[in-house]
Backbone as a ProteinNet text record, in pm:
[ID]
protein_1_A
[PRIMARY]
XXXXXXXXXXXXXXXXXXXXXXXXXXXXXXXXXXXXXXXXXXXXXXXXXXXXXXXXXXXXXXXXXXXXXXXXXXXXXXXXXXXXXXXXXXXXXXXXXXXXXXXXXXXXXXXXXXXXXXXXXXXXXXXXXXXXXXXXXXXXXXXXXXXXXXXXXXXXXXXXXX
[TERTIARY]
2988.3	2858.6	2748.1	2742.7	2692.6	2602.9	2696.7	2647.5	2517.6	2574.5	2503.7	2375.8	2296.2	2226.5	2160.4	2233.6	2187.8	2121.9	2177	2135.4	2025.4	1991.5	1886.4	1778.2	1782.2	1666.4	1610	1685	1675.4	1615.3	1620.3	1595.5	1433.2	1453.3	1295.9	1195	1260.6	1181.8	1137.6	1176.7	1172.9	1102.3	1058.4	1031.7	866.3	847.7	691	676.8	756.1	703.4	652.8	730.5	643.2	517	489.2	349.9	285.2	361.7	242.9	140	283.7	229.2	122.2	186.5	112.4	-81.1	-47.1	-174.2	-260.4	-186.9	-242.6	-287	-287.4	-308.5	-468.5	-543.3	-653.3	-651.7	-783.4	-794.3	-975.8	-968.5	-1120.4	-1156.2	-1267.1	-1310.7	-1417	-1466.8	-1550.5	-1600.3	-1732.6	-1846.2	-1855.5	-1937.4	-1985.9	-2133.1	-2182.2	-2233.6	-2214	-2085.6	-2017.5	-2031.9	-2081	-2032	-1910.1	-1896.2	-1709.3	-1714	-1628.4	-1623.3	-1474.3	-1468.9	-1281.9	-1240.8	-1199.6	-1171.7	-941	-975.5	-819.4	-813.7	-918.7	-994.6	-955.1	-858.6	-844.1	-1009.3	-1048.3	-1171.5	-1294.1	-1262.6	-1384.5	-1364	-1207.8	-1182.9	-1223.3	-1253.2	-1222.7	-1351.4	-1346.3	-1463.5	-1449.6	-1376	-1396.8	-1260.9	-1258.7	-1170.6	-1125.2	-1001.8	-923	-821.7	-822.2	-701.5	-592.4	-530.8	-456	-544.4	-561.9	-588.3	-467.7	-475.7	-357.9	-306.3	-200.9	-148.1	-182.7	-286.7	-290	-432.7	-497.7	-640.9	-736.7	-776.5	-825.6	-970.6	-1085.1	-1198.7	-1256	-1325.2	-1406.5	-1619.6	-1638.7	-1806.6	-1865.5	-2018.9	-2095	-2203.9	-2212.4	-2330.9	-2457.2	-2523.5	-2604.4	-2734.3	-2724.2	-2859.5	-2866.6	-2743.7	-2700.6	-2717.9	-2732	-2700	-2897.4	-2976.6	-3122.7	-3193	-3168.8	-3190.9	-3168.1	-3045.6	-3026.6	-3072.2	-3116.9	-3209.6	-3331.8	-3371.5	-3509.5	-3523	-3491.6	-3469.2	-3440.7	-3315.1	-3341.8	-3471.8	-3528.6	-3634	-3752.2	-3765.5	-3888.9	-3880.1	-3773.3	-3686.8	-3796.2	-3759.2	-3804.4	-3881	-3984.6	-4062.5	-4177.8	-4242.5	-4390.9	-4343.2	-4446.7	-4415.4	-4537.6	-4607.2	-4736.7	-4768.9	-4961.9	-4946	-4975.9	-4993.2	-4953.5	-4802.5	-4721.4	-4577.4	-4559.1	-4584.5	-4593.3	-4625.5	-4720.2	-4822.8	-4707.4	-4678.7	-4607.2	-4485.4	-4380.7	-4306.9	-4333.3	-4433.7	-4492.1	-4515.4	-4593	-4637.4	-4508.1	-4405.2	-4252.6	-4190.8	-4174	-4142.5	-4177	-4360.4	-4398.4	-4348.3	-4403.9	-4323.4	-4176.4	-4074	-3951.1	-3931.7	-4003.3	-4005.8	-4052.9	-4173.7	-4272.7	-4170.5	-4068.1	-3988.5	-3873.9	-3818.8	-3735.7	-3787.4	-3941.1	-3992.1	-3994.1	-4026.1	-4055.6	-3887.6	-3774.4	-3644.6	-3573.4	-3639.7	-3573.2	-3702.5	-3783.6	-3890.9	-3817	-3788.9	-3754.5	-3624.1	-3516.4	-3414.5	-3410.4	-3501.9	-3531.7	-3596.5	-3668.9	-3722	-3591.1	-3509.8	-3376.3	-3282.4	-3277.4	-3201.7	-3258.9	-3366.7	-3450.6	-3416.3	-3441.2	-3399.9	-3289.6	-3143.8	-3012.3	-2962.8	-3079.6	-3061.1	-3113.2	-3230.1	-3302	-3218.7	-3176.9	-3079.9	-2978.4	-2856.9	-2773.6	-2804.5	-2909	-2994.8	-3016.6	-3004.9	-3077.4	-2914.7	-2844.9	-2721	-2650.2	-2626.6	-2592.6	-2436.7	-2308.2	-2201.4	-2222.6	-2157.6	-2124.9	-2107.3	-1997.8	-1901.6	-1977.3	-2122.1	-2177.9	-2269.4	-2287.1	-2403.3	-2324.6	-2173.4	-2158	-2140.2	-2098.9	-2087.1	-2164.4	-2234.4	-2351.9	-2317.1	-2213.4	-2140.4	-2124.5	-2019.2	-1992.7	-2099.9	-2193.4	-2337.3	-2415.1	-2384.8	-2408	-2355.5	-2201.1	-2141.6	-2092.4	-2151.8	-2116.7	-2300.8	-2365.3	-2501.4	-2535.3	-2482.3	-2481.6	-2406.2	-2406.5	-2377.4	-2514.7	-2620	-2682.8	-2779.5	-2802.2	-2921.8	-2931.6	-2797.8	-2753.2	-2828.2	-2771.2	-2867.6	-3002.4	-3047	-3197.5	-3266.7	-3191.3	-3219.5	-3245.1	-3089.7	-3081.3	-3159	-3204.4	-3298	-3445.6	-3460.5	-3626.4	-3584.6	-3486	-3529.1	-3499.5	-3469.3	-3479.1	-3610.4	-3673.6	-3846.6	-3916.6	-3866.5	-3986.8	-3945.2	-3831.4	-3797.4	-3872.1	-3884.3	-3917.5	-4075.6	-4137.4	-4222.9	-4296.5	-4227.7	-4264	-4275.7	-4161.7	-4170.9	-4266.5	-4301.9	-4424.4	-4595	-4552.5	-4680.4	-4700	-4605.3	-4565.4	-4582.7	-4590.4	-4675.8	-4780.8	-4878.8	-5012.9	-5103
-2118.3	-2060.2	-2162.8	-2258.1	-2378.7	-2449.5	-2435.9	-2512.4	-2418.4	-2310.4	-2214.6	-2180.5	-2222.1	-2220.2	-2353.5	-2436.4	-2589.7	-2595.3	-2527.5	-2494.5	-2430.9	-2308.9	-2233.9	-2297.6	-2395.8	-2460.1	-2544.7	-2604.3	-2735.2	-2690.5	-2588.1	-2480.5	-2447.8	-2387.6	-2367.5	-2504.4	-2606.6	-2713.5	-2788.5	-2785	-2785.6	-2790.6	-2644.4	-2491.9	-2522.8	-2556.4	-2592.1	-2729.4	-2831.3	-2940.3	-2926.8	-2881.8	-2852.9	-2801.9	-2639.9	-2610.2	-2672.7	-2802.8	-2872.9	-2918.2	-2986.6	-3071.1	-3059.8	-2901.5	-2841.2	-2829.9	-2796.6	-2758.7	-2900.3	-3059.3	-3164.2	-3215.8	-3141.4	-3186.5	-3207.5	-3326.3	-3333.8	-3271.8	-3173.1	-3165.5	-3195	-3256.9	-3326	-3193.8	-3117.3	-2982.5	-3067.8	-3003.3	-3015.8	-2869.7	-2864.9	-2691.4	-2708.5	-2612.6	-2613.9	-2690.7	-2770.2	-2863.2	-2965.3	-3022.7	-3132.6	-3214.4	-3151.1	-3232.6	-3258.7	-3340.1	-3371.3	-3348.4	-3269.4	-3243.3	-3268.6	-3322.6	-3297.3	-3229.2	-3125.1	-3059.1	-3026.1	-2991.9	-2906.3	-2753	-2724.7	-2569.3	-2509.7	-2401.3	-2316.9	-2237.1	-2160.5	-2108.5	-2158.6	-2349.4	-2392	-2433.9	-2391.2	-2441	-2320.6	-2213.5	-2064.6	-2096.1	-2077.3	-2132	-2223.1	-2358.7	-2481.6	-2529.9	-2604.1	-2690.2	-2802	-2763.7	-2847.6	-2911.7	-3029.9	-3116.8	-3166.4	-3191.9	-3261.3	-3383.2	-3528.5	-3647.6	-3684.5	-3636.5	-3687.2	-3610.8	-3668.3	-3540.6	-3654.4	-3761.9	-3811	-3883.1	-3809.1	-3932	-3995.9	-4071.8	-4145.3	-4138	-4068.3	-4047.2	-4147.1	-4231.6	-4323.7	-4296.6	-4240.2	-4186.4	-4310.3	-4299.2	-4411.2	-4418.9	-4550.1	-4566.8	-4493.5	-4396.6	-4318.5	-4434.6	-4551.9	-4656.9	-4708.4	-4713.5	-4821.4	-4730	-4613.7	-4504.8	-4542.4	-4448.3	-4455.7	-4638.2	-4704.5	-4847	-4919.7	-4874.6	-4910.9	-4831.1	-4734.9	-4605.4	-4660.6	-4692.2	-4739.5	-4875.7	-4952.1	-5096.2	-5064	-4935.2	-4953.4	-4927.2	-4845.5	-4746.3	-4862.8	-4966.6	-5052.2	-5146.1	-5202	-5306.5	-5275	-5162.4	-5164	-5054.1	-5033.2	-4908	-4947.1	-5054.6	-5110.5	-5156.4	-5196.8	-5255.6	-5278.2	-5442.6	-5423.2	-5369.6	-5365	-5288.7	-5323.1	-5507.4	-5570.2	-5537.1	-5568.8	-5530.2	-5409.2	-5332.4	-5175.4	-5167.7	-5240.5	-5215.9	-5195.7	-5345.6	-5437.8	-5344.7	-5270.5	-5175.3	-5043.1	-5015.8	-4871.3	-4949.6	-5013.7	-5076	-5129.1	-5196.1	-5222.9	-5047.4	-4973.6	-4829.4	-4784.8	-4797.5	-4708.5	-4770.6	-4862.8	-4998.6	-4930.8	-4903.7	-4888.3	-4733.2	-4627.2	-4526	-4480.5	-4584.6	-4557.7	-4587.8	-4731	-4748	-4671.2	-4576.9	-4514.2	-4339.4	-4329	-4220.4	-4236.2	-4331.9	-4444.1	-4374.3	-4401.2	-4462.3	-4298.2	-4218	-4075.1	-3971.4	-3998.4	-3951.9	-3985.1	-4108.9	-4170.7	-4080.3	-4107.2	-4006.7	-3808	-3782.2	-3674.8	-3626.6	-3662	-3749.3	-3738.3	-3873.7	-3855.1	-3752.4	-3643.3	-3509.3	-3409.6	-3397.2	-3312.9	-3335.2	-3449.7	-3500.3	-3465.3	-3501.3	-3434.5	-3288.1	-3249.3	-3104.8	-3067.9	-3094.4	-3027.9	-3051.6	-3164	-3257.8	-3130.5	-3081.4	-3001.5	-2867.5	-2832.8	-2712.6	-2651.2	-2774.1	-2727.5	-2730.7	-2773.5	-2814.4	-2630.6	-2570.6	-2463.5	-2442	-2408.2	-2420.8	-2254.2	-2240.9	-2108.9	-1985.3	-2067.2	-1963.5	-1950.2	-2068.9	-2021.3	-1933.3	-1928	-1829.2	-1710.5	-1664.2	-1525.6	-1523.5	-1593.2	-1622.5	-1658.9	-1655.4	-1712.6	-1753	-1688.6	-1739.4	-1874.5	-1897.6	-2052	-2171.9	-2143.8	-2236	-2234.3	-2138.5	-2143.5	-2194.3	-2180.5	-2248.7	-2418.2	-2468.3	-2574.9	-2615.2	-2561.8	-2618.8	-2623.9	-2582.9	-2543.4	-2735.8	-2771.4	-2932.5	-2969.2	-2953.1	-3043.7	-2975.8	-2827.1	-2773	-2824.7	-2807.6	-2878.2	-2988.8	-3105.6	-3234.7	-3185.6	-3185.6	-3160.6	-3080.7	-2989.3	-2954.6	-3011.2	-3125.1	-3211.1	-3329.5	-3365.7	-3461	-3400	-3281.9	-3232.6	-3227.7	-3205	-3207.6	-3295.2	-3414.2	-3575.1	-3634.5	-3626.3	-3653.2	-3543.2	-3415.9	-3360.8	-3404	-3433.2	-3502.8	-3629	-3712.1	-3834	-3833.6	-3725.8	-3708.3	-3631.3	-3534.3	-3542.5	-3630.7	-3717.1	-3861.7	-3930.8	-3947.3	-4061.8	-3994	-3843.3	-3758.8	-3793.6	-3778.4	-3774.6	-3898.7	-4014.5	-4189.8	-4173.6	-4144.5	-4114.1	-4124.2
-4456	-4467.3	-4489.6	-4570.4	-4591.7	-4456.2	-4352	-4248.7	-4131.9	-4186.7	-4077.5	-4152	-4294.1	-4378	-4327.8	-4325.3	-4345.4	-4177.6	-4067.4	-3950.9	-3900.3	-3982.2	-4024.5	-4069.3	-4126.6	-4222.5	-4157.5	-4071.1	-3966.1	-3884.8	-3810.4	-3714.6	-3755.8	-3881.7	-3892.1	-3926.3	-3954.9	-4002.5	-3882.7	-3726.5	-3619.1	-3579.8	-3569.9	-3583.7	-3564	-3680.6	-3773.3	-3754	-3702.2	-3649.3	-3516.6	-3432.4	-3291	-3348.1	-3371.7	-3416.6	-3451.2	-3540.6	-3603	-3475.5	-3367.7	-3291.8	-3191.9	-3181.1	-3059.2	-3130.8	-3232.9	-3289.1	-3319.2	-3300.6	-3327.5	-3201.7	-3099	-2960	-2945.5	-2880.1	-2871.4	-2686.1	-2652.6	-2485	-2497.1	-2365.4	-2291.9	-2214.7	-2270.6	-2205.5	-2132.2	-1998.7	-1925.3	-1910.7	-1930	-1909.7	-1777.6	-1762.6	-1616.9	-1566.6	-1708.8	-1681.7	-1661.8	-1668.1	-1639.4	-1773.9	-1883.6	-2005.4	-2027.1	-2111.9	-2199.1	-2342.8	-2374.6	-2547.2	-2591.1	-2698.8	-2735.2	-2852.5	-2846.7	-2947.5	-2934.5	-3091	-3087.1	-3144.9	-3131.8	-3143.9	-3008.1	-3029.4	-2909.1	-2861.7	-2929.3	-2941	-2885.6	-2879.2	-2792.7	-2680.5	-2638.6	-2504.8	-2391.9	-2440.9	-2368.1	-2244.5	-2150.2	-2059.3	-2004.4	-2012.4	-2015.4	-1912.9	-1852.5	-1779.9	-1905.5	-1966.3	-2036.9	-2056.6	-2048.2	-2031.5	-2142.4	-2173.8	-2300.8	-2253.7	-2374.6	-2388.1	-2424.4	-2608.6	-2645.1	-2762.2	-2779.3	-2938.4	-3093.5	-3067	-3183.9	-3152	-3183.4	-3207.1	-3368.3	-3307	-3458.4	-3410.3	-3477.1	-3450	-3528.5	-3477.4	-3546.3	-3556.2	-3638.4	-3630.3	-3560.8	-3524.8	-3477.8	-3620.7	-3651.2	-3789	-3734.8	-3797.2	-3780	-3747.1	-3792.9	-3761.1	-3629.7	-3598	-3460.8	-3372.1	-3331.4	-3207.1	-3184.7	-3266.5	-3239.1	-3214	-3262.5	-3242	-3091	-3054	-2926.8	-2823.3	-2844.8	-2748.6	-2705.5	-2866.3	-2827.2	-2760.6	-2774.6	-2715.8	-2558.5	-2545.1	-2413.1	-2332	-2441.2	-2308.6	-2316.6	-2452.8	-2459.8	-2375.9	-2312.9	-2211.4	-2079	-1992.4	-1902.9	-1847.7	-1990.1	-1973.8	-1876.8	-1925.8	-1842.7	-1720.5	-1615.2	-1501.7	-1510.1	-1493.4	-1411.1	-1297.4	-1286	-1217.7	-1065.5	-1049.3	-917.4	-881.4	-953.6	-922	-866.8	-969.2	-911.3	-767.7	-749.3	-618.7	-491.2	-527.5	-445.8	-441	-536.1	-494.5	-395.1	-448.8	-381	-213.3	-210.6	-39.8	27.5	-48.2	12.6	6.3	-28.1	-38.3	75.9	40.9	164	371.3	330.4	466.3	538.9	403.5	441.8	472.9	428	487.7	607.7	606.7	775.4	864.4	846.5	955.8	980.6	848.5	867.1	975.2	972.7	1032.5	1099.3	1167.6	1317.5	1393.8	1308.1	1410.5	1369.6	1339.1	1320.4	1409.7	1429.1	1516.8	1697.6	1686	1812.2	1858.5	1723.5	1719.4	1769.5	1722	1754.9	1922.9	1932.7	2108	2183.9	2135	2223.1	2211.4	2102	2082.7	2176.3	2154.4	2213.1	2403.1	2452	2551	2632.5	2590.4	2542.4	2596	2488.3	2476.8	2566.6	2628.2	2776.1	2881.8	2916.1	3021.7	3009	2929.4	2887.9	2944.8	2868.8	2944.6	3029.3	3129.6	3263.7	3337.3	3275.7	3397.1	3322.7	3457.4	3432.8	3569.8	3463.5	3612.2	3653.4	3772.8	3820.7	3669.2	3619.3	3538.6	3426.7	3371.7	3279.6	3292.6	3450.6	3483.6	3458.9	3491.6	3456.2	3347	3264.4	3107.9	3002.8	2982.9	2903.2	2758.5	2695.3	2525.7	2599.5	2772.5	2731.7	2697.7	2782.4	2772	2672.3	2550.7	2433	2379	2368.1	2299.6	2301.9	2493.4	2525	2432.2	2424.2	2428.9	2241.9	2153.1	2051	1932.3	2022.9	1898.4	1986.9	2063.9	2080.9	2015.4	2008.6	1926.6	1799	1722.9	1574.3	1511.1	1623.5	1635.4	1654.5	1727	1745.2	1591.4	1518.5	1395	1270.8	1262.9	1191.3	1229.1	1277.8	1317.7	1277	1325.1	1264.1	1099.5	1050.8	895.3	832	892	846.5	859.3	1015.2	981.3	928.8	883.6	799.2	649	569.6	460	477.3	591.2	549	511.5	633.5	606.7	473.1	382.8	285.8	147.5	221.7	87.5	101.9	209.8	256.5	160.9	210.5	182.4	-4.7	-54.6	-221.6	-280.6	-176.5	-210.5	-184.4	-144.3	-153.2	-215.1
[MASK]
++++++++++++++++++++++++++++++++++++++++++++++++++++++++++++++++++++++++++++++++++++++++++++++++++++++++++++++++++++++++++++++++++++++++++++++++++++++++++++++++++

Protein backbone atom coordinates (compact mmCIF):
# COMPACT_ATOMS: atom_id res chain seq x y z
CA UNK A 1 0.00 0.00 0.00
CA UNK A 2 2.93 2.30 0.76
CA UNK A 3 3.96 2.49 -2.80
CA UNK A 4 0.68 3.19 -4.42
CA UNK A 5 0.46 6.32 -1.79
CA UNK A 6 4.01 7.24 -2.47
CA UNK A 7 2.74 7.06 -6.36
CA UNK A 8 -0.20 9.18 -5.72
CA UNK A 9 1.78 11.96 -4.22
CA UNK A 10 4.35 11.97 -6.97
CA UNK A 11 1.55 12.00 -9.35
CA UNK A 12 0.04 14.99 -7.87
CA UNK A 13 3.32 16.81 -7.20
CA UNK A 14 3.78 16.49 -11.07
CA UNK A 15 0.63 17.36 -11.35
CA UNK A 16 1.16 21.11 -9.97
CA UNK A 17 4.53 21.37 -11.47
CA UNK A 18 3.35 21.34 -15.02
CA UNK A 19 0.55 23.99 -13.94
CA UNK A 20 3.07 25.70 -12.44
CA UNK A 21 4.81 25.73 -15.70
CA UNK A 22 2.21 26.19 -17.96
CA UNK A 23 1.05 29.18 -15.97
CA UNK A 24 4.95 30.54 -16.01
CA UNK A 25 4.83 30.73 -19.74
CA UNK A 26 5.65 34.21 -21.16
CA UNK A 27 3.52 34.80 -25.02
CA UNK A 28 4.43 37.99 -27.46
CA UNK A 29 0.68 39.18 -28.27
CA UNK A 30 0.43 41.20 -31.36
CA UNK A 31 -3.26 43.56 -31.61
CA UNK A 32 -4.44 44.41 -34.62
CA UNK A 33 -2.37 47.31 -34.49
CA UNK A 34 0.62 45.57 -34.86
CA UNK A 35 1.81 46.36 -31.34
CA UNK A 36 3.83 43.69 -29.14
CA UNK A 37 2.93 43.12 -25.49
CA UNK A 38 4.15 40.12 -23.25
CA UNK A 39 2.12 38.95 -20.82
CA UNK A 40 1.30 35.45 -18.88
CA UNK A 41 -2.28 36.70 -18.26
CA UNK A 42 -4.65 34.51 -20.19
CA UNK A 43 -7.24 37.43 -20.10
CA UNK A 44 -4.89 39.76 -22.07
CA UNK A 45 -4.25 37.48 -24.70
CA UNK A 46 -8.10 37.09 -25.80
CA UNK A 47 -8.03 39.13 -29.20
CA UNK A 48 -4.51 38.97 -29.84
CA UNK A 49 -2.22 36.77 -32.06
CA UNK A 50 -0.10 34.95 -29.35
CA UNK A 51 2.92 33.20 -29.35
CA UNK A 52 4.92 31.40 -26.50
CA UNK A 53 8.55 33.42 -26.12
CA UNK A 54 9.48 31.58 -23.33
CA UNK A 55 8.57 29.69 -20.05
CA UNK A 56 11.15 31.84 -18.02
CA UNK A 57 11.76 35.49 -18.32
CA UNK A 58 13.70 37.98 -16.24
CA UNK A 59 12.10 41.46 -16.70
CA UNK A 60 14.53 44.06 -16.23
CA UNK A 61 12.56 47.87 -15.78
CA UNK A 62 14.20 50.84 -17.83
CA UNK A 63 15.52 53.82 -15.17
CA UNK A 64 12.61 56.09 -15.39
CA UNK A 65 15.50 59.09 -16.18
CA UNK A 66 17.20 57.39 -19.08
CA UNK A 67 13.93 56.54 -21.33
CA UNK A 68 12.76 60.64 -21.50
CA UNK A 69 16.50 61.93 -21.87
CA UNK A 70 17.21 60.00 -24.84
CA UNK A 71 13.79 61.07 -26.58
CA UNK A 72 14.65 64.32 -26.28
CA UNK A 73 18.16 64.34 -27.63
CA UNK A 74 16.78 62.46 -30.34
CA UNK A 75 14.19 64.85 -31.57
CA UNK A 76 16.86 68.03 -30.64
CA UNK A 77 19.55 66.12 -33.06
CA UNK A 78 17.77 66.63 -36.14
CA UNK A 79 14.86 68.84 -35.54
CA UNK A 80 16.22 72.20 -37.41
CA UNK A 81 17.39 72.21 -40.93
CA UNK A 82 18.45 75.49 -42.36
CA UNK A 83 16.65 77.06 -44.42
CA UNK A 84 19.23 77.18 -47.63
CA UNK A 85 19.47 73.44 -47.09
CA UNK A 86 15.94 73.02 -46.92
CA UNK A 87 15.78 74.93 -50.13
CA UNK A 88 18.22 72.94 -51.76
CA UNK A 89 16.17 69.66 -50.69
CA UNK A 90 12.80 70.83 -51.79
CA UNK A 91 14.36 72.12 -55.51
CA UNK A 92 16.42 68.52 -55.68
CA UNK A 93 12.77 66.88 -54.72
CA UNK A 94 11.02 68.92 -56.93
CA UNK A 95 13.82 68.24 -60.07
CA UNK A 96 13.37 64.45 -59.28
CA UNK A 97 9.69 64.35 -59.50
CA UNK A 98 9.38 66.62 -62.70
CA UNK A 99 11.62 63.90 -64.29
CA UNK A 100 9.80 61.18 -62.91
CA UNK A 101 6.37 63.00 -64.62
CA UNK A 102 8.29 63.59 -67.70
CA UNK A 103 9.11 59.47 -68.13
CA UNK A 104 5.47 58.28 -66.83
CA UNK A 105 3.61 60.93 -69.06
CA UNK A 106 5.81 59.54 -71.99
CA UNK A 107 4.82 56.08 -70.52
CA UNK A 108 1.34 56.65 -70.74
CA UNK A 109 1.54 58.15 -74.53
CA UNK A 110 3.09 54.79 -75.33
CA UNK A 111 0.06 52.72 -73.44
CA UNK A 112 -2.37 54.66 -74.88
CA UNK A 113 -0.64 54.01 -78.31
CA UNK A 114 -0.63 50.13 -77.69
CA UNK A 115 -3.92 50.17 -76.83
CA UNK A 116 -5.26 52.00 -80.03
CA UNK A 117 -2.78 49.86 -82.37
CA UNK A 118 -4.70 46.64 -80.46
CA UNK A 119 -7.95 48.26 -81.05
CA UNK A 120 -8.14 48.66 -84.32
CA UNK A 121 -6.77 45.14 -85.28
CA UNK A 122 -10.03 43.28 -85.18
CA UNK A 123 -9.90 39.14 -86.44
CA UNK A 124 -12.96 37.61 -88.15
CA UNK A 125 -13.85 35.58 -84.96
CA UNK A 126 -13.59 38.72 -82.79
CA UNK A 127 -15.98 40.35 -84.93
CA UNK A 128 -18.54 37.50 -84.10
CA UNK A 129 -17.25 37.44 -80.65
CA UNK A 130 -16.69 40.45 -79.03
CA UNK A 131 -15.84 38.93 -75.06
CA UNK A 132 -12.64 37.70 -77.17
CA UNK A 133 -11.43 41.31 -78.14
CA UNK A 134 -12.25 42.31 -74.80
CA UNK A 135 -10.69 40.06 -73.24
CA UNK A 136 -7.57 40.02 -75.71
CA UNK A 137 -7.73 43.99 -75.27
CA UNK A 138 -8.21 44.18 -71.44
CA UNK A 139 -4.11 43.99 -70.13
CA UNK A 140 -3.64 46.91 -72.40
CA UNK A 141 -6.61 49.02 -70.95
CA UNK A 142 -5.08 48.02 -67.34
CA UNK A 143 -1.80 49.62 -68.38
CA UNK A 144 -3.15 52.58 -69.81
CA UNK A 145 -5.00 52.94 -66.21
CA UNK A 146 -2.12 52.27 -64.23
CA UNK A 147 -0.11 54.62 -65.96
CA UNK A 148 -2.87 57.54 -65.64
CA UNK A 149 -2.73 57.05 -61.85
CA UNK A 150 1.00 57.21 -61.61
CA UNK A 151 1.07 60.74 -63.46
CA UNK A 152 -1.93 61.90 -61.59
CA UNK A 153 -0.01 60.73 -58.12
CA UNK A 154 2.99 62.31 -59.43
CA UNK A 155 1.21 65.02 -60.27
CA UNK A 156 -0.30 65.59 -57.01
CA UNK A 157 3.12 65.45 -55.20
CA UNK A 158 4.56 68.02 -57.35
CA UNK A 159 1.19 70.14 -56.68
CA UNK A 160 1.79 69.59 -52.55
CA UNK A 161 5.68 71.32 -53.14
CA UNK A 162 4.33 74.41 -54.06
Amino acid sequence: MPRVVHFIALSLVLFCAADALAQSATYRCVDSGGRSTYTNVKEEMSGKKCTVVSREVSVVPVPPSAAPAKAAAARGAGERVDTGTQRNRDDTRRKILQEELDAAEKRLAESRQKFAEQDAVRSAEEKLMPQRALDRLKPHQEEVERQEQNVASLKRELSNLR
